[in-house]
Biopython code that builds the backbone (N, CA, C, O; Angstrom):
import numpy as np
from Bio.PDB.StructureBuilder import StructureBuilder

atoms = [
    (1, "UNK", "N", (84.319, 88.054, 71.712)),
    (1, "UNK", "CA", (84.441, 88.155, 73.147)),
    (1, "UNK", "C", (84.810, 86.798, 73.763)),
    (1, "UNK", "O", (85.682, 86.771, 74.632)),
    (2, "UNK", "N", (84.216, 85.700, 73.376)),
    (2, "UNK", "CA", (84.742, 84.539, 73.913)),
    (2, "UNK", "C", (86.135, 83.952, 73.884)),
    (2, "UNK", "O", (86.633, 83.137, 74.661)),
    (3, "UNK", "N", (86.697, 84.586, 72.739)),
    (3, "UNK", "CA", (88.161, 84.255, 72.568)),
    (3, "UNK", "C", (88.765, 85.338, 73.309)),
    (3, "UNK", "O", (89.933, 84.986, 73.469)),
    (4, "UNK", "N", (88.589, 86.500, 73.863)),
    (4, "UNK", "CA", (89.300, 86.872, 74.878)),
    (4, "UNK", "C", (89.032, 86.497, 76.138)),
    (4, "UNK", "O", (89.818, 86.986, 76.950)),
    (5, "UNK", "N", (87.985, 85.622, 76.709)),
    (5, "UNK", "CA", (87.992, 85.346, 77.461)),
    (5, "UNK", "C", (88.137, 84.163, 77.671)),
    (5, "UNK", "O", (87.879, 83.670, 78.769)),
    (6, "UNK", "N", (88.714, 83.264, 76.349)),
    (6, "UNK", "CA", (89.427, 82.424, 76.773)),
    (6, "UNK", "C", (90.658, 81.808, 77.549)),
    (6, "UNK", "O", (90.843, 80.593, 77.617)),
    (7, "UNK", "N", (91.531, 82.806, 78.162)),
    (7, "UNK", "CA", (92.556, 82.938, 78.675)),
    (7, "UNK", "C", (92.179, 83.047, 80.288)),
    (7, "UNK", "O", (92.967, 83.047, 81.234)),
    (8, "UNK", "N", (91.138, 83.113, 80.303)),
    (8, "UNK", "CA", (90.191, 82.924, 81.824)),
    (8, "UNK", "C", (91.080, 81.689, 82.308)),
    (8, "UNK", "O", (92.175, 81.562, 82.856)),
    (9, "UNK", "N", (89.931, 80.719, 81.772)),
    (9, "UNK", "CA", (90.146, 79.267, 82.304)),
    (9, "UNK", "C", (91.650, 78.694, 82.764)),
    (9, "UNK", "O", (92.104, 78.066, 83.720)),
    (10, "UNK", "N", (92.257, 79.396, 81.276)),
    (10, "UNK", "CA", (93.659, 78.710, 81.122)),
    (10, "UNK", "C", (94.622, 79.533, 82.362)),
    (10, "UNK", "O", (95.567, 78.852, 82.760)),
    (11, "UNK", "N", (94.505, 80.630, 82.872)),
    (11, "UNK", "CA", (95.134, 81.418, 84.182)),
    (11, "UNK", "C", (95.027, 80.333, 85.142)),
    (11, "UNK", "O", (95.971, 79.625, 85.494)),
    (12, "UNK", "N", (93.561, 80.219, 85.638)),
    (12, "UNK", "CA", (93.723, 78.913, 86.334)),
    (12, "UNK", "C", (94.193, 77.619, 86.907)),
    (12, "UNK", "O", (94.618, 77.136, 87.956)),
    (13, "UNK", "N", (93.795, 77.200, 85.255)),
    (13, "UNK", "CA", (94.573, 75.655, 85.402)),
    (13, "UNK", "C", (96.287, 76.147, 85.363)),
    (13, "UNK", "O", (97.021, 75.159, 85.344)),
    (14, "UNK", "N", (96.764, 76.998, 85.354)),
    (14, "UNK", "CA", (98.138, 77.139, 85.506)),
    (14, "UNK", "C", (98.207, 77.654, 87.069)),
    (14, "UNK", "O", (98.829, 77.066, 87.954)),
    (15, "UNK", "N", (97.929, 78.099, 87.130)),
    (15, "UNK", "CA", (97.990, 78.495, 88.614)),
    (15, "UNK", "C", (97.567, 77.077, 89.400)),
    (15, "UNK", "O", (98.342, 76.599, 90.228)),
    (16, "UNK", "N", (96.484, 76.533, 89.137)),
    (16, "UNK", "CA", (96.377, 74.963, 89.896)),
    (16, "UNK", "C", (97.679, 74.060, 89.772)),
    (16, "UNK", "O", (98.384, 73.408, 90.542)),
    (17, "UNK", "N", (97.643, 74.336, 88.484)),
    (17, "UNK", "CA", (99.165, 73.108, 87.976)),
    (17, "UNK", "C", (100.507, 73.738, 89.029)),
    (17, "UNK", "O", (101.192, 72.997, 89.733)),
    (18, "UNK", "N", (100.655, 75.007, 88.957)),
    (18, "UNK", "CA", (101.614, 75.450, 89.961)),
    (18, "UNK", "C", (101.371, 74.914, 91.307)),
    (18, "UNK", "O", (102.028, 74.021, 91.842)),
    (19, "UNK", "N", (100.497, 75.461, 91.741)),
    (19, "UNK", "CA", (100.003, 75.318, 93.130)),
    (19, "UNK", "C", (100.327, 73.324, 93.564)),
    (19, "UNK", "O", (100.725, 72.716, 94.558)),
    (20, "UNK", "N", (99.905, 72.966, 92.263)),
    (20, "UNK", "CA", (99.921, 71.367, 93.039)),
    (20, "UNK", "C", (101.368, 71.328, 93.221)),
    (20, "UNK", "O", (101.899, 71.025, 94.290)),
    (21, "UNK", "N", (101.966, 71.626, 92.201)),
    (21, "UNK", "CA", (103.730, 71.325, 92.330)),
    (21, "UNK", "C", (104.248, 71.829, 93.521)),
    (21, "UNK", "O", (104.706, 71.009, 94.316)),
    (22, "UNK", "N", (104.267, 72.900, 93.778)),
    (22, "UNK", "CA", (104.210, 73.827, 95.262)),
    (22, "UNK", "C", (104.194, 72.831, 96.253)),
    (22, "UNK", "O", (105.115, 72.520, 97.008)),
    (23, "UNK", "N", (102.771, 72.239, 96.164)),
    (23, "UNK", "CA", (102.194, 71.566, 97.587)),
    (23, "UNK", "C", (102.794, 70.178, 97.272)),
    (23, "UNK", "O", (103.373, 69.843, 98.306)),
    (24, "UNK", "N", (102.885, 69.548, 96.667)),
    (24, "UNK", "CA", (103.464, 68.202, 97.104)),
    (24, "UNK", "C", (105.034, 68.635, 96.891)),
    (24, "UNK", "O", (105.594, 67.604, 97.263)),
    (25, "UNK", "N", (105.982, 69.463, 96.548)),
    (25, "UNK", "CA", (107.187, 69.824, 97.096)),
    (25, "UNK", "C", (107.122, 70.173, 98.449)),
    (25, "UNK", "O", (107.925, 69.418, 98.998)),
    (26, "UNK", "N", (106.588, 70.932, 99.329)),
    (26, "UNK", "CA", (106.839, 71.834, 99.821)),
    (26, "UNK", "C", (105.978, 71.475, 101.384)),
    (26, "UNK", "O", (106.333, 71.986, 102.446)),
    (27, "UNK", "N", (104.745, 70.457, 101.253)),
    (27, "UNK", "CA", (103.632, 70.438, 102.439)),
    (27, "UNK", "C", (104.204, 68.749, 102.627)),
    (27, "UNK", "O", (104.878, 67.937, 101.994)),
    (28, "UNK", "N", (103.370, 68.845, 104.066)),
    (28, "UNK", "CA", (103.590, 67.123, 104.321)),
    (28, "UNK", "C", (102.270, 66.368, 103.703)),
    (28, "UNK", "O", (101.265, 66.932, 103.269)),
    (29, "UNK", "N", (102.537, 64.835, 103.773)),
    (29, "UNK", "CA", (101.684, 64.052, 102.634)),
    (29, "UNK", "C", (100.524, 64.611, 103.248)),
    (29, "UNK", "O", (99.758, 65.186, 102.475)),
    (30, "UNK", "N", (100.144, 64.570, 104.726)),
    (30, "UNK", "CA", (99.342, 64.833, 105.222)),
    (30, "UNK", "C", (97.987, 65.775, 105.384)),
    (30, "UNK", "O", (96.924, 65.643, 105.991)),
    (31, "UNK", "N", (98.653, 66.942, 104.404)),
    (31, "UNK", "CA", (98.181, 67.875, 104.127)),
    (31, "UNK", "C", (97.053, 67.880, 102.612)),
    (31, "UNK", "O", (97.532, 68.212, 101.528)),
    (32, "UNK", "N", (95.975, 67.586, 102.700)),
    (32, "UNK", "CA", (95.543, 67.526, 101.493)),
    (32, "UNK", "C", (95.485, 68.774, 100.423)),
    (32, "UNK", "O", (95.843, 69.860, 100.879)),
    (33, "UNK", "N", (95.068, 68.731, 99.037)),
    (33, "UNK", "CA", (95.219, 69.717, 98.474)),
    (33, "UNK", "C", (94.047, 70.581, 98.250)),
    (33, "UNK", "O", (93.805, 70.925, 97.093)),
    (34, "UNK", "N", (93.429, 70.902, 99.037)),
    (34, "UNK", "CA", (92.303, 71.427, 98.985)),
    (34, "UNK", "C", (92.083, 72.642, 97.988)),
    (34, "UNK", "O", (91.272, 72.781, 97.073)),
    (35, "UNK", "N", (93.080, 73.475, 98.477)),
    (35, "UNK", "CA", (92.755, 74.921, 97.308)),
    (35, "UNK", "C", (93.333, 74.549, 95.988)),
    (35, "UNK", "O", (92.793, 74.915, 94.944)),
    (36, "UNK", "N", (94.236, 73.949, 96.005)),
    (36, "UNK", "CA", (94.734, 73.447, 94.268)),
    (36, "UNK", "C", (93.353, 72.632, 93.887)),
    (36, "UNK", "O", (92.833, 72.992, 92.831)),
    (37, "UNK", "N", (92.703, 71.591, 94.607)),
    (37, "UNK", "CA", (91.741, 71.392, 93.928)),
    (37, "UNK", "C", (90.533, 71.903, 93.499)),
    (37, "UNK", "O", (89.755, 71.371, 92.708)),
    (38, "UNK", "N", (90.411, 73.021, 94.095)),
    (38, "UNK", "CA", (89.148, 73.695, 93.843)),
    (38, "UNK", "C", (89.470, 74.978, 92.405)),
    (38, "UNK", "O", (88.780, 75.305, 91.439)),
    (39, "UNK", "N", (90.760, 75.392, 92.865)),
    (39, "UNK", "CA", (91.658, 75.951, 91.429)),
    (39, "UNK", "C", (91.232, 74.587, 89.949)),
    (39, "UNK", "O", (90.646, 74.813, 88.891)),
    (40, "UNK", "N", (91.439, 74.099, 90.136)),
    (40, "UNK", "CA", (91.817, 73.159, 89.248)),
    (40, "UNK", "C", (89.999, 72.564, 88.903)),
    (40, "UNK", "O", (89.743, 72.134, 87.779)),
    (41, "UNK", "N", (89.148, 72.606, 89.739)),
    (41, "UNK", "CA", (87.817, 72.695, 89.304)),
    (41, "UNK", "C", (87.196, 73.729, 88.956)),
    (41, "UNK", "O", (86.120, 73.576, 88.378)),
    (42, "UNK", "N", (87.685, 75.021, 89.203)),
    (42, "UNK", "CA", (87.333, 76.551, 88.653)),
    (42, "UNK", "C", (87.896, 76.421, 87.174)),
    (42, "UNK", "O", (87.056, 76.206, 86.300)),
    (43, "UNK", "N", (89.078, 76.517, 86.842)),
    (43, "UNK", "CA", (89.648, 75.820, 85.787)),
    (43, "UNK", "C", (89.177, 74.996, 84.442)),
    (43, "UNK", "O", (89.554, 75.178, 83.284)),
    (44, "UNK", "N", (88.331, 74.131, 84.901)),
    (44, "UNK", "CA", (87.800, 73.128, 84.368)),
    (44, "UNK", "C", (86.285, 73.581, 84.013)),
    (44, "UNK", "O", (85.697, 73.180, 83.009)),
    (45, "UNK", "N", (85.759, 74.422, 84.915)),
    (45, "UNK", "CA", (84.455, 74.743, 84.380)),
    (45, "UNK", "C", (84.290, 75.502, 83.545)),
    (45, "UNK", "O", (83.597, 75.514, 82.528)),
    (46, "UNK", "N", (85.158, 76.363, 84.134)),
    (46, "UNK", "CA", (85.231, 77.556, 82.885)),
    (46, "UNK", "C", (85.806, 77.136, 81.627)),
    (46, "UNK", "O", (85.371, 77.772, 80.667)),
    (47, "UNK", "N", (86.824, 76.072, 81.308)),
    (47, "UNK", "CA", (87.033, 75.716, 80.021)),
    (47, "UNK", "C", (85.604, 75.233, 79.410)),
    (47, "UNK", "O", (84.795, 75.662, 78.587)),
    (48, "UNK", "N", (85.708, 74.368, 80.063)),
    (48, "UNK", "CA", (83.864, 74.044, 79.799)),
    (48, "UNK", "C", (83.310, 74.611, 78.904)),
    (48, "UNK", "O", (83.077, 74.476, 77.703)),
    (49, "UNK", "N", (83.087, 75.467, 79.937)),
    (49, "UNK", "CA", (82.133, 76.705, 79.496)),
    (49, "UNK", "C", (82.216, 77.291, 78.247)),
    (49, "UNK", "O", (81.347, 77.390, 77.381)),
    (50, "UNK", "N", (83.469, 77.703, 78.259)),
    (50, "UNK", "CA", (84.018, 78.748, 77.090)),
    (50, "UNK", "C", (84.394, 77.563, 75.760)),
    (50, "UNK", "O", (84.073, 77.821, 74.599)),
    (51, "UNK", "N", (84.920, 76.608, 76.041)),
    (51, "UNK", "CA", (85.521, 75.976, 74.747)),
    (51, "UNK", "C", (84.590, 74.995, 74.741)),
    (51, "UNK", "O", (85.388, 74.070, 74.894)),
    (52, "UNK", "N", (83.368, 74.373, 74.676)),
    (52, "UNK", "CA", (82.820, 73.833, 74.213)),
    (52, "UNK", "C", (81.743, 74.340, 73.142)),
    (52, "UNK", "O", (80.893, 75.202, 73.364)),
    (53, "UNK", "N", (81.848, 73.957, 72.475)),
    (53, "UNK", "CA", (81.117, 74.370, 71.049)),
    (53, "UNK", "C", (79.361, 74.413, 71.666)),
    (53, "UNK", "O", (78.893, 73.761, 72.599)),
    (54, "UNK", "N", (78.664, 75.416, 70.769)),
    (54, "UNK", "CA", (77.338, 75.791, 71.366)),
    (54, "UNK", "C", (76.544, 74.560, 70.484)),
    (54, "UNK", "O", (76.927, 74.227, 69.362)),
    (55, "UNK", "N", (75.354, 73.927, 71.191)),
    (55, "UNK", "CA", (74.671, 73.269, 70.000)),
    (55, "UNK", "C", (73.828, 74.293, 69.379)),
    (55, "UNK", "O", (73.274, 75.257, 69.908)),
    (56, "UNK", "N", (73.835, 73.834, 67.919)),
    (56, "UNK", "CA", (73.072, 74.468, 67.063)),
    (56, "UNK", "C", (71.328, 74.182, 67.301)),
    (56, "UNK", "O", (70.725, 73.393, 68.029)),
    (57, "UNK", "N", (70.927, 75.094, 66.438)),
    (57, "UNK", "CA", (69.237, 75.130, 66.752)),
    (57, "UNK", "C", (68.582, 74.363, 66.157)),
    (57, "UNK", "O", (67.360, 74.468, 66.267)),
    (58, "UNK", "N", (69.150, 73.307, 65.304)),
    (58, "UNK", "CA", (68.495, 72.143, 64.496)),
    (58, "UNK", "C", (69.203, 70.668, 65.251)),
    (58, "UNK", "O", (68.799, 69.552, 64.926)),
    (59, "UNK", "N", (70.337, 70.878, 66.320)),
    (59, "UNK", "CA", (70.369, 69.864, 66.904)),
    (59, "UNK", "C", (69.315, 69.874, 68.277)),
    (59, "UNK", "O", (69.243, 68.921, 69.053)),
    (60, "UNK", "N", (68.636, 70.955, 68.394)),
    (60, "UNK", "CA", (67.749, 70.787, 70.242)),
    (60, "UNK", "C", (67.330, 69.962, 70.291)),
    (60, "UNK", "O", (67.645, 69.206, 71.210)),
    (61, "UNK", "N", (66.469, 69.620, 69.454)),
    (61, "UNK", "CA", (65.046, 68.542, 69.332)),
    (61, "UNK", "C", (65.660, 67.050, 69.635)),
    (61, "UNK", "O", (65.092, 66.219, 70.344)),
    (62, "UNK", "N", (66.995, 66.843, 68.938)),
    (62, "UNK", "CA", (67.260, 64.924, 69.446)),
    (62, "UNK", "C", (67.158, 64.990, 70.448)),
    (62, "UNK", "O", (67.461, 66.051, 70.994)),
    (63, "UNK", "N", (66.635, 63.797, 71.276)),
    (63, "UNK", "CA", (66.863, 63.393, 72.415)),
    (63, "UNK", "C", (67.609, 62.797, 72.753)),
    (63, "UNK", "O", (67.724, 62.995, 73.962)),
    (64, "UNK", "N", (68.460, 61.914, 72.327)),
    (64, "UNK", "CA", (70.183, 60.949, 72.355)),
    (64, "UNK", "C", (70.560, 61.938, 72.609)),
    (64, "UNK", "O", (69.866, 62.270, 73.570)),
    (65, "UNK", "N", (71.367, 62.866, 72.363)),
    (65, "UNK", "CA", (72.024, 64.098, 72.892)),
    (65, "UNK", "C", (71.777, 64.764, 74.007)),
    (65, "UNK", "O", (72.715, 64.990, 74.772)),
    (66, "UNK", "N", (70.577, 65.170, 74.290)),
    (66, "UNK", "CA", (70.103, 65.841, 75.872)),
    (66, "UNK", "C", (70.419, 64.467, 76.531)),
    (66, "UNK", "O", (70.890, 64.744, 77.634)),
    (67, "UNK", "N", (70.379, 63.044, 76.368)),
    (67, "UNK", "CA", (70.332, 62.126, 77.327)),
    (67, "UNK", "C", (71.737, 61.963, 77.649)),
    (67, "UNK", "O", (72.089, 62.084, 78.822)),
    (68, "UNK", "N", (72.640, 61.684, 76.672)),
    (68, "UNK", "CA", (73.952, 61.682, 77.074)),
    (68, "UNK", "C", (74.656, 63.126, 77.695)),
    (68, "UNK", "O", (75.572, 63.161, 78.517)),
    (69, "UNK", "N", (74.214, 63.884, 77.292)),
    (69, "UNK", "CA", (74.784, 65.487, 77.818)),
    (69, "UNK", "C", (74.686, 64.973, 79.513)),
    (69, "UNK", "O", (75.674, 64.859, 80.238)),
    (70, "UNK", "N", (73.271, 64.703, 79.932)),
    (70, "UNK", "CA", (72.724, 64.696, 80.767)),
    (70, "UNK", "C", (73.568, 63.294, 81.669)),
    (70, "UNK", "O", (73.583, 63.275, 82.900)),
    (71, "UNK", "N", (74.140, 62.338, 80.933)),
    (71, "UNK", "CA", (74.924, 61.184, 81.757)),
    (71, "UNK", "C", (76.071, 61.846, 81.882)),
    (71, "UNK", "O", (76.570, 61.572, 82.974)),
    (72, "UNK", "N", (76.736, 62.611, 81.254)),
    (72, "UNK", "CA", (78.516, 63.239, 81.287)),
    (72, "UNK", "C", (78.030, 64.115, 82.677)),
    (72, "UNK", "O", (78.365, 63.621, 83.754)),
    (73, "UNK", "N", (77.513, 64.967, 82.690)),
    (73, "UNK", "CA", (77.226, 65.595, 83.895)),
    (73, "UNK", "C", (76.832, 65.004, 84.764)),
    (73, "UNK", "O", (76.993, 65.822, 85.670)),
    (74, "UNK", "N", (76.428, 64.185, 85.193)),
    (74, "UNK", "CA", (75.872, 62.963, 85.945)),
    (74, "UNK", "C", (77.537, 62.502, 86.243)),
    (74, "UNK", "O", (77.959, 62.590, 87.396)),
    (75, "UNK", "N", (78.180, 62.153, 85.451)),
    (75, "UNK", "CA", (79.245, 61.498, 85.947)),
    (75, "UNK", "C", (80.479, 62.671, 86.152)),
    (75, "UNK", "O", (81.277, 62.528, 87.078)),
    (76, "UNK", "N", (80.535, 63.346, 85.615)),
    (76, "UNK", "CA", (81.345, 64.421, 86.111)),
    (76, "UNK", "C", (81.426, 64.897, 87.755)),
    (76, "UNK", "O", (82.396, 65.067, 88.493)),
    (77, "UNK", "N", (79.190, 65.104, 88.100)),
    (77, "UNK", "CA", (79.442, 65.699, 89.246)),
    (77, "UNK", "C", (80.357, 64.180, 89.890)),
    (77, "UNK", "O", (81.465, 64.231, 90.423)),
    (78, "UNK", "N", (79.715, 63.178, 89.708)),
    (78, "UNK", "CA", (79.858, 61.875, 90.605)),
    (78, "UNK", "C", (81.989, 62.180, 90.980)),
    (78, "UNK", "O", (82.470, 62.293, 92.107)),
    (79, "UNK", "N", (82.672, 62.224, 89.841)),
    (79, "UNK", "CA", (83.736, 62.142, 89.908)),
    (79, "UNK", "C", (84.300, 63.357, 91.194)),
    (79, "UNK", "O", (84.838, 63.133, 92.278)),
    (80, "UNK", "N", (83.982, 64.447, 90.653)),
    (80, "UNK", "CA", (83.921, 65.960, 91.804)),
    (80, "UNK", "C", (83.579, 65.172, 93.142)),
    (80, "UNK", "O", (84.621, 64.742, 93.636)),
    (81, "UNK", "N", (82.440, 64.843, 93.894)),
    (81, "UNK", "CA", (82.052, 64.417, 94.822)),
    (81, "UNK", "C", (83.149, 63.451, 95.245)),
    (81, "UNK", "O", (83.842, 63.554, 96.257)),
    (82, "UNK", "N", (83.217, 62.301, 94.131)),
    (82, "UNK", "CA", (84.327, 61.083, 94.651)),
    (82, "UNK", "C", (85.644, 61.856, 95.206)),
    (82, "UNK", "O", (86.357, 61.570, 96.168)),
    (83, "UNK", "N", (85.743, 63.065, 94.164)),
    (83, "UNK", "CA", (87.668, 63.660, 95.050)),
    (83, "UNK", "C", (87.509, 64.266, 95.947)),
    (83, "UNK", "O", (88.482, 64.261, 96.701)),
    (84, "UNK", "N", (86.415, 65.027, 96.369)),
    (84, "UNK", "CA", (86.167, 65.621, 97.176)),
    (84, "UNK", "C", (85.829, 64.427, 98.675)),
    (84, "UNK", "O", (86.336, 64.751, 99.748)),
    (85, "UNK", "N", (85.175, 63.422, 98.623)),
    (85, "UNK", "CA", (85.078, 62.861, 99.409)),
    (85, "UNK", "C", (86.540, 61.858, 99.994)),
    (85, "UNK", "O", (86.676, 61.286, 101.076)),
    (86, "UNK", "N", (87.304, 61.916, 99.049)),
    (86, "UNK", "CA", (89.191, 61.714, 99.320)),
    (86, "UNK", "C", (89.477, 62.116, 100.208)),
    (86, "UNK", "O", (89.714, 61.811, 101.377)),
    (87, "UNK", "N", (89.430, 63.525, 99.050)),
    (87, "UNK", "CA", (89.959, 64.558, 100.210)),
    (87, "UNK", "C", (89.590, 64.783, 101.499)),
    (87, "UNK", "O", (90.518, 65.128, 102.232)),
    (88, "UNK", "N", (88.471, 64.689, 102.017)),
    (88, "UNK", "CA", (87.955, 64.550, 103.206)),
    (88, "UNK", "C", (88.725, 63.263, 103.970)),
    (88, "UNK", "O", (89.439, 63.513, 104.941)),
    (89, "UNK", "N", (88.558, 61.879, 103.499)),
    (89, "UNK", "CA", (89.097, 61.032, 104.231)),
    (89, "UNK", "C", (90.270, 61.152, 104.630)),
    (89, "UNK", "O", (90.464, 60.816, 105.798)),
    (90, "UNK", "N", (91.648, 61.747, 103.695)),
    (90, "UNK", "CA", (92.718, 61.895, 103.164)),
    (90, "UNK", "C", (93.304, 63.121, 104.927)),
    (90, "UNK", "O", (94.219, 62.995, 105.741)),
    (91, "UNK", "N", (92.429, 63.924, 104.798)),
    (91, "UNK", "CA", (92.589, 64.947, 106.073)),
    (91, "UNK", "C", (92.494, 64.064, 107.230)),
    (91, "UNK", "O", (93.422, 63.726, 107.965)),
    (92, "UNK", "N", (90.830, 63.609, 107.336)),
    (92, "UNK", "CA", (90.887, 62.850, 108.490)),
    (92, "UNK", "C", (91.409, 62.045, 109.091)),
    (92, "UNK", "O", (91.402, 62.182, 110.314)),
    (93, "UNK", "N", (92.143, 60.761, 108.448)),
    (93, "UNK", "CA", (92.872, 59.965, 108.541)),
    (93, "UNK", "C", (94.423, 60.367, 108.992)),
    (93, "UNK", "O", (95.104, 59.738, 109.802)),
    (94, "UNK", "N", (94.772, 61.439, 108.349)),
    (94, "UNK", "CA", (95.781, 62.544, 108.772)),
    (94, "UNK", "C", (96.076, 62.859, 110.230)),
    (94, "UNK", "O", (97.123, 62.649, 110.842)),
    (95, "UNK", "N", (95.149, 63.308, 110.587)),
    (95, "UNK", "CA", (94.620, 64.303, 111.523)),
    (95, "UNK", "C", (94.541, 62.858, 112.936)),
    (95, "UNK", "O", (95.136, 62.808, 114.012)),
    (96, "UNK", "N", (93.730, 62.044, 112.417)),
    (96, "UNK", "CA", (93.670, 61.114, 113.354)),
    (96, "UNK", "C", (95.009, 60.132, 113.959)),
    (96, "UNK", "O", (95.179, 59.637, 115.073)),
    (97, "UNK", "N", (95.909, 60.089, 112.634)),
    (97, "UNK", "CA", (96.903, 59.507, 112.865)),
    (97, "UNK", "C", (97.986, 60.114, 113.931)),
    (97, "UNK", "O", (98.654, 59.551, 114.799)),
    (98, "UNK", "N", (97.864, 62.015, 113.368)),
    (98, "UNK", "CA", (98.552, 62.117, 114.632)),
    (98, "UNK", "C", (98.513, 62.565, 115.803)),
    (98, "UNK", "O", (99.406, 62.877, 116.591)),
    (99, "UNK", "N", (97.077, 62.580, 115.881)),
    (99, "UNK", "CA", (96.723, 62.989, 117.211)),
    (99, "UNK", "C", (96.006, 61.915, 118.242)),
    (99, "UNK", "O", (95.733, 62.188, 119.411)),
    (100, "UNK", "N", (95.782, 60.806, 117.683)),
    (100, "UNK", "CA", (95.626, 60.168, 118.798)),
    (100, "UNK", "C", (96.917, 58.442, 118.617)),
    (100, "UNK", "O", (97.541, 57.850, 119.498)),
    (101, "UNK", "N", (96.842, 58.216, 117.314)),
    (101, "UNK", "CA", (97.839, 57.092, 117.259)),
    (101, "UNK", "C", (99.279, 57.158, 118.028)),
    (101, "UNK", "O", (99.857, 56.311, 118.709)),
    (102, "UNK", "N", (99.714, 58.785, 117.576)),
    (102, "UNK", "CA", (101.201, 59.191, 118.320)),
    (102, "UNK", "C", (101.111, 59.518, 119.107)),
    (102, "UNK", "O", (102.209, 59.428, 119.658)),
    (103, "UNK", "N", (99.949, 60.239, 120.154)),
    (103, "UNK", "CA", (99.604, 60.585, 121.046)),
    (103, "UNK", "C", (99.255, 59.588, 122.042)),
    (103, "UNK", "O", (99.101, 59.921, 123.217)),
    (104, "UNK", "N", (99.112, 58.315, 121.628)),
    (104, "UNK", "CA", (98.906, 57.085, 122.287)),
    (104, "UNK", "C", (100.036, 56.634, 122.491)),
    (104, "UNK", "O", (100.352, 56.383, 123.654)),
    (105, "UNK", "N", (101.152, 56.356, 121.202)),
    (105, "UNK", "CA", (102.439, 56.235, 122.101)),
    (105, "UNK", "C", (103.338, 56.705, 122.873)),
    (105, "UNK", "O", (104.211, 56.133, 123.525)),
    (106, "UNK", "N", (102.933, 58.347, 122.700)),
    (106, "UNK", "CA", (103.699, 58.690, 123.679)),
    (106, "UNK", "C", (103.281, 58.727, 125.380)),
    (106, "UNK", "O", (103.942, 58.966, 126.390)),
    (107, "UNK", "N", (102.258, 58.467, 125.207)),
    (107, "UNK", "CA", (101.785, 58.424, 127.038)),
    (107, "UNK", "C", (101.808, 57.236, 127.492)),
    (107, "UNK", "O", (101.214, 57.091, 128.561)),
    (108, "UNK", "N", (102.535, 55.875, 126.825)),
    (108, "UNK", "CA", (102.892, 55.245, 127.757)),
    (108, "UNK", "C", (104.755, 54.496, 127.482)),
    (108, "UNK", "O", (105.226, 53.364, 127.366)),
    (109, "UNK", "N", (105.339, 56.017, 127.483)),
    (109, "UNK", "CA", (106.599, 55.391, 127.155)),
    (109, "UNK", "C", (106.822, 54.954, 129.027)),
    (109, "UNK", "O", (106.150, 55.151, 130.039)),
    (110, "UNK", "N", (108.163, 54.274, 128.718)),
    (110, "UNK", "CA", (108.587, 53.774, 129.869)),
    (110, "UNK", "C", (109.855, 54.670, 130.069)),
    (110, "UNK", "O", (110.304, 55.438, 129.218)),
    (111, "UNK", "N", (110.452, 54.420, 131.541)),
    (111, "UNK", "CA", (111.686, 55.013, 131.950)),
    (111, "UNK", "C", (112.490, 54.482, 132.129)),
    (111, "UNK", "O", (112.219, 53.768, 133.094)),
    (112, "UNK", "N", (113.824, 54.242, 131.691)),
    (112, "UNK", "CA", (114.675, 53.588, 132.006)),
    (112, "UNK", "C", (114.882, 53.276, 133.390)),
    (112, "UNK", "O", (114.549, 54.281, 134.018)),
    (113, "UNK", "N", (115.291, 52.327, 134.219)),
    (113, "UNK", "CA", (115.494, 51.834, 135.154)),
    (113, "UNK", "C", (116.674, 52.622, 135.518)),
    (113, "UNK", "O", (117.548, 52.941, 134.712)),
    (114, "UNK", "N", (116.662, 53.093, 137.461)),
    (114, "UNK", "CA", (117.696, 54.275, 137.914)),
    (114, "UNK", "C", (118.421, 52.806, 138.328)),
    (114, "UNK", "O", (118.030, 51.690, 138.671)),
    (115, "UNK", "N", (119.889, 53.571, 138.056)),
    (115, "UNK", "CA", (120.568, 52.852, 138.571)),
    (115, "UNK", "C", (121.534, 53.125, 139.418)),
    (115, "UNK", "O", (122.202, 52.213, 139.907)),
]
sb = StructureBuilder()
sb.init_structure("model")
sb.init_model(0)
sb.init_chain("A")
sb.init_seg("    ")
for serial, (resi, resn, name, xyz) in enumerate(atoms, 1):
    if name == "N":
        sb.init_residue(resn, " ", resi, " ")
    sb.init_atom(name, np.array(xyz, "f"), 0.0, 1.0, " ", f" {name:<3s}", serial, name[0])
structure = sb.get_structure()
């Protein structure tokens, strides 16, 4: 069963991999990639999930292993959070640029002098 449902994950990350190509052809920079990235973290878990080998019942007991398991996930979420918190700036900064930076120059253009 796991090998048919290995083709899970991999739908995904193709559909993310599409989707990003899509969006940086096709959207302005401005636009962050929000649903490709969350594709592309659905993707990733589920490979995870499915293609990582199970530990066996004579490895439980080390503790070096639960500790490092326990730092990769630790740094995994950290990495998730870090793009995710991009992405947030990435919008805002967006968003701010053109609504009040261009919006600032345009309310005090000048008029040419009547002549």
């Amino acid at each position: 069963m796991r090998w048919v449902l290995a083709v899970v994950p991999l739908a995904f990350l193709l559909v993310a991999a599409n989707s990003l190509r899509h969006h940086f052809r096709e959207r302005s920079p401005s636009d962050p990639p929000y649903m490709e990235f969350s594709l592309l973290l659905i993707g990733l878990a589920g490979a995870w999930l499915l293609w990582m080998p199970r530990p066996q019942s004579s490895d439980a007991g080390k503790p070096p292993t639960a500790s490092s398991r326990r730092w990769a996930v630790l740094a995994a979420l950290s990495v998730v959070l870090t793009v995710i918190a991009t992405l947030g700036w990435w919008a805002t900064e967006a968003a701010y640029a053109q609504e009040v930076i261009y919006s600032y120059d345009s309310q005090w253009t000048t008029t040419p002098p009547a002549q």
